[in-house]
C-alpha positions as CSV (number, residue, x, y, z in Angstrom):
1,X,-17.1,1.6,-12.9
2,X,-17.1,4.6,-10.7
3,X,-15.6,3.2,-7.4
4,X,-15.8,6.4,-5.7
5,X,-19.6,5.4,-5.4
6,X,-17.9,2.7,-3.5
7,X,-16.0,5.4,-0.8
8,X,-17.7,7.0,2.4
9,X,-16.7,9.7,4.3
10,X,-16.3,9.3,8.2
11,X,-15.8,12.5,9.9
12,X,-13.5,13.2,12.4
13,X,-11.9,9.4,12.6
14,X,-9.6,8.6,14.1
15,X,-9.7,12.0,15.6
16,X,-11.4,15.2,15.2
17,X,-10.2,17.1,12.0
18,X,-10.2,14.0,9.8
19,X,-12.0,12.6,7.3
20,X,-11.5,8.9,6.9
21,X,-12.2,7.2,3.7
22,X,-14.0,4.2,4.3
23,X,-13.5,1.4,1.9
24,X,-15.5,-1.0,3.2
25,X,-18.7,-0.5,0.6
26,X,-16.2,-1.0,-2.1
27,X,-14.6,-4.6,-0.3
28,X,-18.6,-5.5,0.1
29,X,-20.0,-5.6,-3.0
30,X,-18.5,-8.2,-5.7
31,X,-18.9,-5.9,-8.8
32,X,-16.8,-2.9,-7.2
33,X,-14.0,-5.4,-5.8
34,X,-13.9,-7.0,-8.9
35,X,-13.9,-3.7,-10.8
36,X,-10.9,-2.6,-8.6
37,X,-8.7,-5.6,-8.2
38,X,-8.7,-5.5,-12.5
39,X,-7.7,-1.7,-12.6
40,X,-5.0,-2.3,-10.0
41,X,-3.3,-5.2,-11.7
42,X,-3.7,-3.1,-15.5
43,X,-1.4,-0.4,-13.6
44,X,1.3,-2.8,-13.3
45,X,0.7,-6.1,-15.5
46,X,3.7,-5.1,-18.0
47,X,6.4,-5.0,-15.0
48,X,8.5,-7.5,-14.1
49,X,7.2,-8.1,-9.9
50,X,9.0,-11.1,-7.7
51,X,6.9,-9.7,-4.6
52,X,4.3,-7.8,-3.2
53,X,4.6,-5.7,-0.5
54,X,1.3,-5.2,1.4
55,X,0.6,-2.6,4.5
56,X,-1.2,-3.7,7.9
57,X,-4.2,-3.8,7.3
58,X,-5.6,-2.2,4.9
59,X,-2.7,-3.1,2.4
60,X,-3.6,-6.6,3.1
61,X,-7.0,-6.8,1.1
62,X,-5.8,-6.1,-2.6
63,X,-1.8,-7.0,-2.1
64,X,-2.6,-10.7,-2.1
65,X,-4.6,-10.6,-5.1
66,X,-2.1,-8.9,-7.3
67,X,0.8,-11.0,-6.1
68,X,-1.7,-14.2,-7.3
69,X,-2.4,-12.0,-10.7
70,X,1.5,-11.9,-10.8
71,X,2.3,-15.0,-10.0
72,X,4.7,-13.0,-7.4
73,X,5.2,-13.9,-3.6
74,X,3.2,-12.0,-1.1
75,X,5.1,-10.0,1.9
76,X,3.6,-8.7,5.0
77,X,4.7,-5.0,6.5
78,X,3.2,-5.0,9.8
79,X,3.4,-2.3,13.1
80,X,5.9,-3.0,15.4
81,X,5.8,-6.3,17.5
82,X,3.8,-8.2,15.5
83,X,5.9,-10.1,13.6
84,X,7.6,-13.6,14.8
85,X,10.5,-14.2,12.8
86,X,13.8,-11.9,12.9
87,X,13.0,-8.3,11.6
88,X,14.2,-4.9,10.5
89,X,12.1,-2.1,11.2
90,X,11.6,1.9,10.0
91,X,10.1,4.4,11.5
92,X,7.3,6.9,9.5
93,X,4.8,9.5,10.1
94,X,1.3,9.6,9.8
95,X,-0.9,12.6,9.0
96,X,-2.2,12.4,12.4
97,X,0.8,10.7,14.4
98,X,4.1,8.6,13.9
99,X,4.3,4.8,14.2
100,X,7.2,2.3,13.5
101,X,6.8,-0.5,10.7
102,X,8.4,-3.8,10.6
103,X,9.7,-6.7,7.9
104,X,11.1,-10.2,7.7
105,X,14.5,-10.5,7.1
106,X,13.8,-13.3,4.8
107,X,11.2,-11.7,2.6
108,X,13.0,-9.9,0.0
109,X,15.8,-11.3,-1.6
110,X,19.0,-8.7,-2.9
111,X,17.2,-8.0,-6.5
112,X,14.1,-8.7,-6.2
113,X,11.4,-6.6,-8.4
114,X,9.0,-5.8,-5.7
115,X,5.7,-4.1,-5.7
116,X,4.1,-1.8,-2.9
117,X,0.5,-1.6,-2.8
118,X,-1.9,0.2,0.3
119,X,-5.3,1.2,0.1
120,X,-4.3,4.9,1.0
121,X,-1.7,7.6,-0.1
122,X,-2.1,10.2,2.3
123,X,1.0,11.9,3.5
124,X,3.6,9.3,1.7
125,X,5.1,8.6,5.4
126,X,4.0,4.5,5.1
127,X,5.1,4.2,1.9
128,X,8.2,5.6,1.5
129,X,9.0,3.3,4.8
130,X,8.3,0.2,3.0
131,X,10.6,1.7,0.3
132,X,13.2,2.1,2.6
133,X,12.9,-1.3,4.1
134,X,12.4,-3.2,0.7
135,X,15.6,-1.0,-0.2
136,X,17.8,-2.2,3.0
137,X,16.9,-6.2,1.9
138,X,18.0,-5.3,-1.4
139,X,15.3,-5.1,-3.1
140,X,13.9,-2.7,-5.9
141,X,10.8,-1.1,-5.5
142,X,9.0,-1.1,-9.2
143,X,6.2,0.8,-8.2
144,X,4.0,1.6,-5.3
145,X,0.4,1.5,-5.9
146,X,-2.8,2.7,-4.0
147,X,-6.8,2.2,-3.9
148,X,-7.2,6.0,-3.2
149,X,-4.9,9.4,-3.4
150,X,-5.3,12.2,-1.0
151,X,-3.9,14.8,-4.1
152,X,-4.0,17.7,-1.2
153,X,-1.5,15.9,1.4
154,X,1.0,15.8,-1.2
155,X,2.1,12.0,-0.6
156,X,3.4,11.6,-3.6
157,X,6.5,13.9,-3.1
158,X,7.7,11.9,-0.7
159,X,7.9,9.4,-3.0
160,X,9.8,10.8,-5.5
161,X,11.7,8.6,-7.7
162,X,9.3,6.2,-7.5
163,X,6.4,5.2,-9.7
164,X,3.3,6.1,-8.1
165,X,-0.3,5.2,-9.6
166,X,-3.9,5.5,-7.9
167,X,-6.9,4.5,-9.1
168,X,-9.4,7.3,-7.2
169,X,-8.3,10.2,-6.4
170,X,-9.0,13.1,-4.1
């Protein structure tokens, strides 16, 4: 299926100069979130995954489904203050500002296999957070995962070292 039927453009959101890729056609119709949950979880059903790490907000819609898939825990990384239980936090950058992001103490254990999944690579800023804060819990980050790729942002350098996949790519 060709998901990126699924994508629209909205220009200049959240702010003038950039064009947001709205993934909301793709969550409404059952075919194309069927379509995508499957191709997510081929890119990672022959790794070994204890948990899996999903991004506020957007992270949230296909994390859940592949930790169920994997018969893996799912974790929550949200924005500062928004978490109850004791925390450790790491700063990132966005393409259009900076932001700080936050994790349970409790949710990776030392050696844990974990898997990072967001709807978006953009600039690589979010993600290679989560890395850093799956890293400080001790964990090991198998791979990081995404819906779509912004190729001309050059994300994936940041994450270097890591095993990256996308399944649409711009």
């Amino acid at each position: 299926m060709d998901l990126k039927k699924y994508v629209r453009d909205i220009p200049d959101f959240p702010e003038e100069g950039i064009s947001f890729k709205d993934i909301t056609p793709l969550l409404q119709d059952a075919n194309a979130l069927a379509s995508a949950a499957d191709a997510l979880f081929e890119l990672i059903k022959n790794k070994k995954v204890d948990k899996v790490v999903g991004m506020e907000s957007r992270g949230f819609f296909f994390a859940p489904l592949l930790a169920t898939r994997l018969k893996a825990g799912f974790v929550l990384v949200r924005k500062r203050g928004k978490l109850p239980h004791q925390i450790i936090s790491e700063p990132y950058a966005l393409e259009y500002g900076t932001d700080v992001l936050e994790i349970h103490v409790d949710s990776i254990l030392k050696g844990e296999k974990v898997l990072i999944h967001d709807d978006v690579l953009a600039t690589g800023g979010t993600a290679k957070a989560v890395c850093k804060l799956i890293e400080k819990l001790g964990g090991e980050v198998v791979q990081c995962n995404f819906l779509l790729e912004l190729k001309f942002l050059k994300g994936r350098d940041k994450l270097s070292g890591y095993g990256v996949e996308a399944l649409i790519q711009y």
